[in-house]
C-alpha positions in Angstrom: 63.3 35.0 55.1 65.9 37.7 54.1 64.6 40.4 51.6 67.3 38.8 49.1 65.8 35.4 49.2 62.3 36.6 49.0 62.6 38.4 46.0 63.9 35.7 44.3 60.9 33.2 45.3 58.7 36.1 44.8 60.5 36.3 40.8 60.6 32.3 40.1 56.5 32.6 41.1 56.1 35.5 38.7 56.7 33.1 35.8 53.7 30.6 36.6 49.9 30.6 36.8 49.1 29.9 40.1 45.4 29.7 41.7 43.3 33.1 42.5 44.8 32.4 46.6 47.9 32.3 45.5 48.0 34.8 43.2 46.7 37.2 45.9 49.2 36.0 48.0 51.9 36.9 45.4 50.7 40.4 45.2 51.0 40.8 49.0 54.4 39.8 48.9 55.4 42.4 46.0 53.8 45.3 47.6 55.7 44.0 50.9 59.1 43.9 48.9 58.3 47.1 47.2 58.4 49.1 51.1 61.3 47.0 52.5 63.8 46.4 49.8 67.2 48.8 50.5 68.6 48.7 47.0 67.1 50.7 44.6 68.2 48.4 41.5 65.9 45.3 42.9 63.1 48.0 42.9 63.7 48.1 38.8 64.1 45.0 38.5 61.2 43.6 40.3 59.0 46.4 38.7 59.9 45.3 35.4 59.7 41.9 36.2 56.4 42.6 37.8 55.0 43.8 34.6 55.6 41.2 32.0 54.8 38.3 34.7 52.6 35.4 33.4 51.5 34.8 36.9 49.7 38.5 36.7 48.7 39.5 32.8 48.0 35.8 31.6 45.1 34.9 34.5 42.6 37.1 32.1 41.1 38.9 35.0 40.4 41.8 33.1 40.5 45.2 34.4 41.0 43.9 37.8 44.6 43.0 37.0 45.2 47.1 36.4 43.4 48.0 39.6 45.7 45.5 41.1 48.9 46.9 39.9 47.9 50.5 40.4 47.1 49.3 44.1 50.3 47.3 44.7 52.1 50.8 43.5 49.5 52.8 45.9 50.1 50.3 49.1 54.3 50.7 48.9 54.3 54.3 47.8 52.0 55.1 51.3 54.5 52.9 53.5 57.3 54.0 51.8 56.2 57.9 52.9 55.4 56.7 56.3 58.7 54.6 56.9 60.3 57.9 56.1 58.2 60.3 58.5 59.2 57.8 61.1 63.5 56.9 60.1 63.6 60.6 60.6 62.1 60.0 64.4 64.1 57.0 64.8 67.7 58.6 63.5 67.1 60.9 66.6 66.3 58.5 69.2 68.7 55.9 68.2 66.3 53.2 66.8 66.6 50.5 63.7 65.3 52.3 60.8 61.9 51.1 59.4 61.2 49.3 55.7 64.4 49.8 54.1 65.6 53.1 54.5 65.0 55.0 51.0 64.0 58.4 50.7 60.6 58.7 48.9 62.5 60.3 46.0 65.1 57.8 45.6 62.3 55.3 46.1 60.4 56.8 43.2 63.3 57.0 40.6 64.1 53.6 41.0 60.7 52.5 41.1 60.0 54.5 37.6 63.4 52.9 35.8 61.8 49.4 36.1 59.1 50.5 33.6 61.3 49.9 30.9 61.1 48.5 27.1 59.9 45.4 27.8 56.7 46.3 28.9 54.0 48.5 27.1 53.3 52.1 27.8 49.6 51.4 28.7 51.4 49.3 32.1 53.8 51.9 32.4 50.8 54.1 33.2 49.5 52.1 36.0 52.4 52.2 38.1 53.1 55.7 37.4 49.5 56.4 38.4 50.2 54.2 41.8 53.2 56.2 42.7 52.0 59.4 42.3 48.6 58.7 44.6 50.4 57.1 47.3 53.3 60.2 46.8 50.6 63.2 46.8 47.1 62.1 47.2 45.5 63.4 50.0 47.9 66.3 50.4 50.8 64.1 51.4 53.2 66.4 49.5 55.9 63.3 49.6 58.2 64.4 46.9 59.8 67.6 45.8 57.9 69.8 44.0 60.9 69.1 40.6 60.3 65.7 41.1 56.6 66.1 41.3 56.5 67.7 38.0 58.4 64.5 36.3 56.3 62.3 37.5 53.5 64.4 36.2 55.1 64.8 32.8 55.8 61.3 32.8 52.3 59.6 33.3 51.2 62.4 30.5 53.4 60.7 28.1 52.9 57.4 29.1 49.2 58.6 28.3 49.7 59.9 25.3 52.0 56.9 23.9 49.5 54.3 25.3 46.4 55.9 23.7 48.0 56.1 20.6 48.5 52.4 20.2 45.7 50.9 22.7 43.7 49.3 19.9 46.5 47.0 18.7 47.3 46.0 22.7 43.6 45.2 23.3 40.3 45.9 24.9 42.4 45.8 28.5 44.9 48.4 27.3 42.3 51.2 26.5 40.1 50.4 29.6 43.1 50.3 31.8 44.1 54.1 30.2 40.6 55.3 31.0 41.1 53.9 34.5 44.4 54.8 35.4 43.8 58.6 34.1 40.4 58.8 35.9 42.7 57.8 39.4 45.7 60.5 38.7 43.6 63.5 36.9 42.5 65.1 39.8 46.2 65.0 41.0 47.9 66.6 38.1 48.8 70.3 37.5 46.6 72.3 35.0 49.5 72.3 32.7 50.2 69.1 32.3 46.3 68.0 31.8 46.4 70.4 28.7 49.1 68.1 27.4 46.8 65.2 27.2 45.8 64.4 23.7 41.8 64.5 24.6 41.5 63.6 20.5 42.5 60.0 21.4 41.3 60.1 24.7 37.6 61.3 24.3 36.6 58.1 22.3 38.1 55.9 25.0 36.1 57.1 27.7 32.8 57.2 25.9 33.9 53.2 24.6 34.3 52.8 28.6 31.7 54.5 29.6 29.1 52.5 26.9 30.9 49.1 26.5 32.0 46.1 28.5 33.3 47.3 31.2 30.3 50.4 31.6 27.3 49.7 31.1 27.1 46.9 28.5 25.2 48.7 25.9 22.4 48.3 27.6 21.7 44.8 27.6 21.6 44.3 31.0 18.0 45.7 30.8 17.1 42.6 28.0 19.0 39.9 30.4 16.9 41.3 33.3 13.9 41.1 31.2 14.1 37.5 30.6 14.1 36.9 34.5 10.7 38.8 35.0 8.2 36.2 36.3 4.7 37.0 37.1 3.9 36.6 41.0 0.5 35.6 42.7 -2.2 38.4 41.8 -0.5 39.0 38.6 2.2 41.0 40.1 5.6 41.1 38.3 8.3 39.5 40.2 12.1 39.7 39.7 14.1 38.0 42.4 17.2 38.6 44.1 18.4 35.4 43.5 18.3 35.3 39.7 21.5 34.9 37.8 20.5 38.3 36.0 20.1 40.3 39.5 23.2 39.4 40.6 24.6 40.3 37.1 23.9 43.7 37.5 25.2 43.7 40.8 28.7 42.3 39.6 28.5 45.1 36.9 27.8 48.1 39.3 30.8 47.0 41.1 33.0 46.5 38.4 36.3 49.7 38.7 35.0 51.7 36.4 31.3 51.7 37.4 32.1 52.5 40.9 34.2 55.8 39.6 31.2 56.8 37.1 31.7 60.1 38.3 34.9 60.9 38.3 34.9 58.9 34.4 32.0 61.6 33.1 34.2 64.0 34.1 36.9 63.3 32.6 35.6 62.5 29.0 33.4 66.0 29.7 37.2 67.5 30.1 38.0 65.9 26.9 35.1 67.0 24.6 35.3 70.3 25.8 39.6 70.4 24.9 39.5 68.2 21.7 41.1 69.9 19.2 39.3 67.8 16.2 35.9 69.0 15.9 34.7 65.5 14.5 35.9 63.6 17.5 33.5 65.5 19.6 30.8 65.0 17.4 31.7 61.4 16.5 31.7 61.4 20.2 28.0 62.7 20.5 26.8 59.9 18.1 28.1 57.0 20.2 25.8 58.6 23.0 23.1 59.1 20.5 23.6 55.3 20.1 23.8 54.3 23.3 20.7 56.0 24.7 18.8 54.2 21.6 20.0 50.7 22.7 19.0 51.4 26.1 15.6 52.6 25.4 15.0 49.7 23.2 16.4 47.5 25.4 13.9 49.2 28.2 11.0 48.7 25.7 11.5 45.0 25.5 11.4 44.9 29.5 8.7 44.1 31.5 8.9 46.6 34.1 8.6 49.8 31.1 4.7 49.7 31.8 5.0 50.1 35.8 3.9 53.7 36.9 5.6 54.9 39.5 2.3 55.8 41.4 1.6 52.0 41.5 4.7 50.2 41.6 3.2 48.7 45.4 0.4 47.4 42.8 2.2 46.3 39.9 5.4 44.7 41.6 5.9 42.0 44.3 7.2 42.4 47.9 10.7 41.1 47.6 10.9 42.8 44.1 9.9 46.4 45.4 12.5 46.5 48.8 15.3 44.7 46.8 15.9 44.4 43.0 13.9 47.4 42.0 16.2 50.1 44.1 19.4 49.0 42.6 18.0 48.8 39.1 17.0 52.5 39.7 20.0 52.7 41.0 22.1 51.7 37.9 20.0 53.6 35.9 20.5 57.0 37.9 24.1 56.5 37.3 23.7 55.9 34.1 21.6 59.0 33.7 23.9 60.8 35.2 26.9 60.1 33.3 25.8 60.3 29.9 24.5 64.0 30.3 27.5 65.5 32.1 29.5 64.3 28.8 26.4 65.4 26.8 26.6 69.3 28.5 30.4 69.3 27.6 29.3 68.8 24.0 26.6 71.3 24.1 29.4 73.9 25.9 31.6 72.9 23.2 29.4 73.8 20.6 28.4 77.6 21.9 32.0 78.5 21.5 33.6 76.1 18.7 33.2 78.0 15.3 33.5 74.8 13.4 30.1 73.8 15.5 28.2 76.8 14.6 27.1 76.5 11.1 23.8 76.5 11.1 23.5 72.6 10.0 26.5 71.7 12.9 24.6 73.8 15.6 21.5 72.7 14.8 22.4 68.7 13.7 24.3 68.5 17.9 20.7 70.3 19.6 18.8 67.7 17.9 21.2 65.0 18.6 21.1 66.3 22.4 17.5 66.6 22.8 16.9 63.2 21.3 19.3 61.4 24.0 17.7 63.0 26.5 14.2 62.3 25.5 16.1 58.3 24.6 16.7 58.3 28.6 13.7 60.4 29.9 12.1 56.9 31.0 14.9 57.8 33.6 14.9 61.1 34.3 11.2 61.6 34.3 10.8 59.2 38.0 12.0 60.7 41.5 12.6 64.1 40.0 16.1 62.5 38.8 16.3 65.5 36.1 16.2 68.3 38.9 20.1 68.5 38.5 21.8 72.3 37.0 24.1 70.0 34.2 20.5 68.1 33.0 18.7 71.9 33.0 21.6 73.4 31.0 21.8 70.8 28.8 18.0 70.8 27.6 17.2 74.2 27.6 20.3 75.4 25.7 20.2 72.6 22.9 16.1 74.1 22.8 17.5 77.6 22.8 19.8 76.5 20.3 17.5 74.5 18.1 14.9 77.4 17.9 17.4 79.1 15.6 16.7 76.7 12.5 12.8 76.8 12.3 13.5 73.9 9.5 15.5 71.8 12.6 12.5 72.4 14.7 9.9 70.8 12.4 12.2 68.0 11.2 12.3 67.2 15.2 8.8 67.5 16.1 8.1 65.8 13.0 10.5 62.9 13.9 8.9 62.4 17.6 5.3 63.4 17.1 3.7 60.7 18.4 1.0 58.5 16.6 -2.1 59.2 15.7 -3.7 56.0 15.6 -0.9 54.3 17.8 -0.8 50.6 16.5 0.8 49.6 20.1 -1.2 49.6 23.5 -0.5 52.5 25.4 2.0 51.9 27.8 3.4 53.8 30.3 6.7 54.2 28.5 4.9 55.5 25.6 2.9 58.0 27.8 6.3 59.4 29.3 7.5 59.7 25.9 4.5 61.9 24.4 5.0 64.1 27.7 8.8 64.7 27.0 7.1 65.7 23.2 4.6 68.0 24.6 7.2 69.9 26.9 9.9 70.3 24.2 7.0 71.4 21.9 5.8 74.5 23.6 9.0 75.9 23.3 8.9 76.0 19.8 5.7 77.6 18.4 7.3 81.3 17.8 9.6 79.6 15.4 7.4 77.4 13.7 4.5 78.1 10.6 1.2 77.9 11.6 0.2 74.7 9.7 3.4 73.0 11.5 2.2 74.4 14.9 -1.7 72.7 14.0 0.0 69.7 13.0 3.2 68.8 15.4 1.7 71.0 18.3 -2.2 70.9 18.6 -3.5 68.2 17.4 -1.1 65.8 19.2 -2.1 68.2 22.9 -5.9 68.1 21.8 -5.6 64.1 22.0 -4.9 64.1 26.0 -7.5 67.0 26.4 -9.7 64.6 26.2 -8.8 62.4 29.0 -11.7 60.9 30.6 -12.1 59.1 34.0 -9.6 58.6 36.9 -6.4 60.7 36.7 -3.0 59.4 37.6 -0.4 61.2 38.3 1.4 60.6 35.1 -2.3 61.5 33.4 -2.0 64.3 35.3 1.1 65.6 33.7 0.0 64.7 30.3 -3.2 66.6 30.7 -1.4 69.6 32.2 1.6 69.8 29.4 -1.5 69.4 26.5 -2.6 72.9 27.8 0.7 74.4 27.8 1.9 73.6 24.5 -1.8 74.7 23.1 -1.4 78.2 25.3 1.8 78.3 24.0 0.4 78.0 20.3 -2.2 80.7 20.9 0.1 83.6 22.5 1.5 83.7 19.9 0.3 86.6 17.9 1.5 85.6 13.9 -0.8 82.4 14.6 -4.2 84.5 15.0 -6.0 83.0 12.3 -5.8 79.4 14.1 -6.1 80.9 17.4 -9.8 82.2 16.2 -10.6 78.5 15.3 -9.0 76.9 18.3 -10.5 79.1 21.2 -14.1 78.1 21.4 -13.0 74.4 21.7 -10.5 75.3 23.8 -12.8 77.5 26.4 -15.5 74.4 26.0 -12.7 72.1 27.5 -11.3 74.0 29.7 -14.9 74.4 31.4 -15.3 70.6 31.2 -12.1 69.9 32.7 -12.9 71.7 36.1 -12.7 71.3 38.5 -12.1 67.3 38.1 -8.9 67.7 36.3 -7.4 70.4 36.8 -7.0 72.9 39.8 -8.9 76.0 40.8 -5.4 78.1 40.1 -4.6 76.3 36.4 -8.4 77.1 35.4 -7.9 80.8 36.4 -4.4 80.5 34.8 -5.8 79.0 31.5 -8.6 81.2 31.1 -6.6 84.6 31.9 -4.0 83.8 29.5 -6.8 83.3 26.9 -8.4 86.2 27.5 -5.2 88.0 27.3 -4.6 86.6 23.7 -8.1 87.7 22.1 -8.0 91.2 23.6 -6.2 94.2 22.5 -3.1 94.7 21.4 -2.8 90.8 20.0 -3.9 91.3 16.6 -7.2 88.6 17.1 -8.9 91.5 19.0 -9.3 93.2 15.8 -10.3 90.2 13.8 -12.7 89.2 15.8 -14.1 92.0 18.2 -16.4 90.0 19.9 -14.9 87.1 21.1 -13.8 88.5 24.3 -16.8 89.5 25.1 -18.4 86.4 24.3 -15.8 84.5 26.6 -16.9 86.5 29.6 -20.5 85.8 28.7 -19.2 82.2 28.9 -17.4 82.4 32.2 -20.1 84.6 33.7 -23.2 81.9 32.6 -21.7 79.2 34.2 -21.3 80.9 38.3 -24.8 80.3 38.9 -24.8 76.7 38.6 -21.1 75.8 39.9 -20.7 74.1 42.7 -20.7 76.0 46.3 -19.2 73.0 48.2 -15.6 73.6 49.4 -12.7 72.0 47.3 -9.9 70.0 48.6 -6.4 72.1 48.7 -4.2 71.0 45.5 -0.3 71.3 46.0 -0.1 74.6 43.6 -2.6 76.5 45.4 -1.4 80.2 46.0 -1.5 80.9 49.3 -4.7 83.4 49.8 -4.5 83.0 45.6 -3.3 86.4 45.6 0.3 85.2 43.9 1.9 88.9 44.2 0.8 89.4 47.8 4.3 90.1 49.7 3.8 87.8 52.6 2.3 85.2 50.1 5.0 82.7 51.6 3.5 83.0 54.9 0.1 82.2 54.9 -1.6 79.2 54.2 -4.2 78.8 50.6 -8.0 80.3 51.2 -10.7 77.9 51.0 -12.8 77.8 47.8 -15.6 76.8 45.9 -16.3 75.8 42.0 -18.3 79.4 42.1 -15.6 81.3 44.0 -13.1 80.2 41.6 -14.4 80.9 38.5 -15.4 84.2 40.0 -11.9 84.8 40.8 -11.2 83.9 37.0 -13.5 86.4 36.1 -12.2 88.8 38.2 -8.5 88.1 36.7 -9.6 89.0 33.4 -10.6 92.8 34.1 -6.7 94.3 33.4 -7.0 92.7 29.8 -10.2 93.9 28.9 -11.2 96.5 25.9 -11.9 99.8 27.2 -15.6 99.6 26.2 -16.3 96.9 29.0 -14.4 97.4 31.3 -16.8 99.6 33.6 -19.4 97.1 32.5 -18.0 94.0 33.6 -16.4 95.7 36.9 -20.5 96.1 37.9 -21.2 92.4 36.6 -18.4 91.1 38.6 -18.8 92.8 41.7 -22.5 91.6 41.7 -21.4 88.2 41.0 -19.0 87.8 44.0 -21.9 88.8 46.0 -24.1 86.1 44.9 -21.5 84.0 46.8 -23.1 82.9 50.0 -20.7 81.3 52.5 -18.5 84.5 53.8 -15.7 82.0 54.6 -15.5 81.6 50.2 -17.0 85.6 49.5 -13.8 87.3 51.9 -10.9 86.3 49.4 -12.7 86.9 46.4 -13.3 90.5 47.3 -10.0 91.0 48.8 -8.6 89.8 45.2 -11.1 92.1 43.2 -9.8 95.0 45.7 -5.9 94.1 44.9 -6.7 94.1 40.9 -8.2 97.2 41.6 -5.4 99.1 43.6 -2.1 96.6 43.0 -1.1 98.2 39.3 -2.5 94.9 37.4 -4.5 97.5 35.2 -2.6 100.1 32.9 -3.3 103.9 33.1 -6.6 104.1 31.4 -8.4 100.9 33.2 -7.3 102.1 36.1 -8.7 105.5 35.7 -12.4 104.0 34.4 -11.8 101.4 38.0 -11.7 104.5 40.0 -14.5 106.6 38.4 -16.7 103.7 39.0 -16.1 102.8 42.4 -16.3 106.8 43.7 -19.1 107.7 40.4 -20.8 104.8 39.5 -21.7 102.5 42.9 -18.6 100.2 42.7 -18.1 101.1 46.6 -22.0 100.5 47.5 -21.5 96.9 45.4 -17.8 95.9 46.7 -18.3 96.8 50.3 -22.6 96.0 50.6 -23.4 94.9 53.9 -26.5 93.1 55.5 -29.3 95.2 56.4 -28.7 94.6 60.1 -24.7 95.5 60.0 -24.3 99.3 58.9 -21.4 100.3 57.0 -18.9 102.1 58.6 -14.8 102.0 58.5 -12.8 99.5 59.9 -12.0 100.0 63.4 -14.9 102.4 64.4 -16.0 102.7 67.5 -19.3 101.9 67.9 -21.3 104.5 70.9 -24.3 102.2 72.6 -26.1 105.4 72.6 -26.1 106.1 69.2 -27.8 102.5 68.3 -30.1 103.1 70.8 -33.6 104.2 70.5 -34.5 108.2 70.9 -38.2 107.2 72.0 
């Protein structure tokens, strides 16, 4: 069939519905026409034609029907540029010329012409976007570099117009905007991007990126609820053949799902170039929305009380290899997405001065740090949060926050958790008290004492007293609960609640190991501790005594610690000397209950008041030599050698160490020997004579 004839047959279809097989085949034949017709007014006129056809925008395909017209405009534009690279072959040797003979610019003109007045600017847009991806993606450099430019320029304005009146063309107008800019972004100039109006823009994205063709508001974590059945042995069971699973598959493959990335980026471009203030924070709110819909959402699911360390336990077979990956999946996405618009907000508001009031900077670091802890069911699992946008994002809006001590309490206040909680403790709820605990200790300088007793110790002191097994998310809990209380009692304008806290504190810190925490946290915990009641911290003077009564504490309880070895933990210091210089290289020292609160003791000589420190270097070089095994005793002197010759003490310690190891016996007690092994320096040579008998 003759181009001619075909275009006409392919024109009378446009103006029917036809089947999905037919439909497809209709497309085929435009992007066909579109690389072979010679005249440059039937490209116009079947582009026009092609974008008011019932046959194409009245099957109600959704955003499918844009991906298909940007990739009918794709397809020619590529053959079109090849046809050429080749005609100019063929014009050499003789040969027929391939397609029909245009030039990619003529092509390109004509092809632009047919987006005329009869169709709307939001479908000018998608074959704009074709044409300049099959033109100049992937550096084919097919038109002129003028030409280039006006093509540019042109799917900027078609843009602009199309955002402007998107609502009254319908959901598939501002979803087929977000799309069609997410495919040509990357390709245009820096100049021209600036001329996108990111005011109009930066709602569609996040509407995109939240709504019906993202991620649904989150209610594809309620419809997979529903499905959860429970399996033999009361495992949960969530199959691959429920309507819901294959739900979220359709949803993770829907256009703009499988360009997530590429979306986040460019609604990050337009929060950080908006030039209305209250778009970017009306922007931030939608989020702050979002992440609330799909935590509740979450909470209403089954699967928010499996623990990671047991999901072989909790889940069944087909459940676990299957439908629980590309849920994670999903959710990662998800994760990812809504923070790299979330860090473009939080950049924003470092340099906006309309954001830096202190009720604007401190309303978007709350807002920030309450969707992240909204979607920290997500990023708490597989390390998910160990990304540089996730870091920046959290610790600036906590940097940021700290700044309105008012802020901070109102937050705290807001996520303390419960103290009598009136809802079984679920695993959720647990990962939601340890997002509180770590955001807490980074707030305690700021913060009155009565707030920091309130929103900071009391909530810790509840998992300090975690008895039985520990999981791994107990584990966390446990360790966080001593961080935010250390970070409480460092600090020195909260002395008065430090004096009532410490005794409590030392009692369960001693109760705690070594079951529950490791050899290197106990010496960490204690050190810190004995840091805070000694001098200069202000404590030391109210109450003199309490370091000394600490030691007396520590040193009471060697003699009846265990002397069996301990199993290696994963934040052991190798040889538990952590500024030794080939620390890196060597593997952790063995170590007993008794050689590690030795060590503890040991750790706490730089930070002790003049008066004891020559007395406690004697107590603790006695001690280390009440440790039997020479395998657990080596280490511990080595580390009692380093404090005394590394520069842990200051000027004056170190002058009373070295007195007492030359004056006072501290060699004799350090380096004591067994009777039968005489003391000598290391590498003498022994004479045979000499140990021999002069009888």
């Amino acid at each position: 069939m003759s181009g001619d004839r075909l275009l006409n047959t392919v024109l009378q279809h446009f103006q029917d519905l036809h089947d999905a097989a037919k439909t497809e085949q209709i497309i085929g034949t435009t992007a066909h026409l579109l690389s072979q017709l010679s005249n440059p007014l039937n490209l116009g006129v079947l582009t026009s034609q092609l974008l008011t056809a019932p046959a194409i925008w009245e099957r109600h395909d959704g955003l499918r029907t844009a991906v298909r017209i940007i990739s009918i405009y794709n397809t020619a534009a590529i053959r079109v540029c090849e046809h050429e690279i080749r005609n100019d072959e063929n014009k050499l040797q003789g040969r027929p010329l391939e397609g029909g003979g245009i030039k990619c610019d003529v092509w390109t003109r004509a092809v632009v012409k047919g987006a005329d007045e009869y169709s709307k600017p939001w479908q000018h847009l998608l074959v704009l976007t074709g044409v300049l991806m099959g033109m100049e993606a992937n550096d084919r450099r097919a038109l002129p570099s003028g030409l280039r430019g006006t093509l540019e320029q042109a799917v900027v304005t078609a843009a602009n117009s199309a955002l402007e009146t998107h609502r009254q063309d319908g959901p598939l107008a501002g979803a087929s905007i977000v799309l069609a800019l997410n495919f040509s972004f990357p390709l245009l100039s820096d100049s021209h991007k600036a001329r996108i109006n990111c005011d109009a823009l930066l709602p569609a994205t996040i509407w995109a990126l939240t709504g019906p063709e993202g991620f649904c508001e989150g209610q594809f974590l309620q419809v997979i609820g529903e499905s959860i059945t429970e399996a033999p042995g009361q495992l949960l069971s969530w199959t691959s053949q429920t309507a819901s699973f294959q739900l979220l598959q359709a949803m993770d493959q829907r256009p703009l799902m499988g360009n997530m990335g590429p979306l986040s980026k460019l609604a990050a471009y337009a929060a950080l170039h908006a030039t209305d203030t209250g778009v970017v924070l009306a922007a931030q709110d939608a989020l702050l929305v979002f992440s609330r819909q799909v935590l509740d959402a979450w909470r209403l699911n089954r699967f928010h009380d499996v623990d990671p360390a047991f999901e072989a336990d909790k889940l069944s077979l087909e459940t676990l290899q299957k439908t629980w990956p590309v849920l994670w999946q999903v959710l990662r996405k998800l994760l990812f997405g809504a923070v790299a618009i979330l860090q473009a907000v939080v950049s924003r508001s470092l340099l906006d001065p309309r954001m830096l009031h202190a009720a604007a900077a401190s309303g978007v670091a709350a807002n920030s740090l309450r969707i992240l802890r909204n979607f920290y069911f997500v990023s708490s699992r597989n390390s998910n949060s160990a990304f540089q946008v996730y870091n920046f994002t959290y610790l600036t809006s906590i940097d940021s926050l700290s700044r309105h001590p008012a802020a901070c309490e109102a937050l705290l206040g807001e996520m303390r958790p419960p103290e009598a909680p009136t809802a079984p403790v679920t695993h959720l709820s647990r990962t939601l008290d340890l997002f509180y605990l770590n955001l807490a200790e980074h707030f305690p300088l700021v913060l009155p004492t009565a707030a920091c007793e309130a929103l900071i110790i009391k909530p810790a002191t509840a998992y300090l007293s975690q008895e039985g097994p520990m999981t791994p998310s107990t584990v966390e809990l446990f360790e966080s609960s001593h961080s935010a209380i250390l970070s409480v009692l460092s600090c020195p304008q909260h002395s008065p609640l430090t004096v009532d806290i410490t005794p409590f504190y030392i009692v369960k810190l001693f109760e705690s190991f070594p079951q529950q925490i490791s050899p290197r946290q106990f010496r960490v915990a204690y050190k810190t501790v004995m840091q805070i009641v000694s001098p200069p911290f202000p404590i030391a003077a109210m109450e003199p005594h309490l370091a000394e009564t600490l030691l007396e504490m520590l040193r009471a309880s060697i003699p009846a610690a265990g002397t069996s070895l301990l199993p290696q933990t994963p934040d052991a210091a190798p040889q538990d000397v952590a500024s030794s210089e080939d620390s890196t290289q060597q593997p952790p020292e063995p170590c007993s209950e008794q050689s590690s609160l030795t060590m503890a003791l040991i750790d706490t000589l730089p930070f002790l008041p003049l008066p004891l420190v020559e007395e406690w270097l004697t107590i603790t070089a006695q001690t280390l030599n009440t440790i039997e095994d020479p395998r657990l005793r080596a280490p511990v002197k080595k580390r009692f050698w380093d404090i005394l010759v590394n520069g842990e003490m200051d000027v004056e310690r170190a002058a009373i160490g070295v007195a007492w190891w030359g004056n006072q016996g501290g060699r004799e007690l350090v380096l004591s020997r067994p009777a039968t092994e005489p003391a000598m320096m290391s590498g003498a040579i022994v004479s045979s004579d000499r140990m021999s008998s002069k009888l």
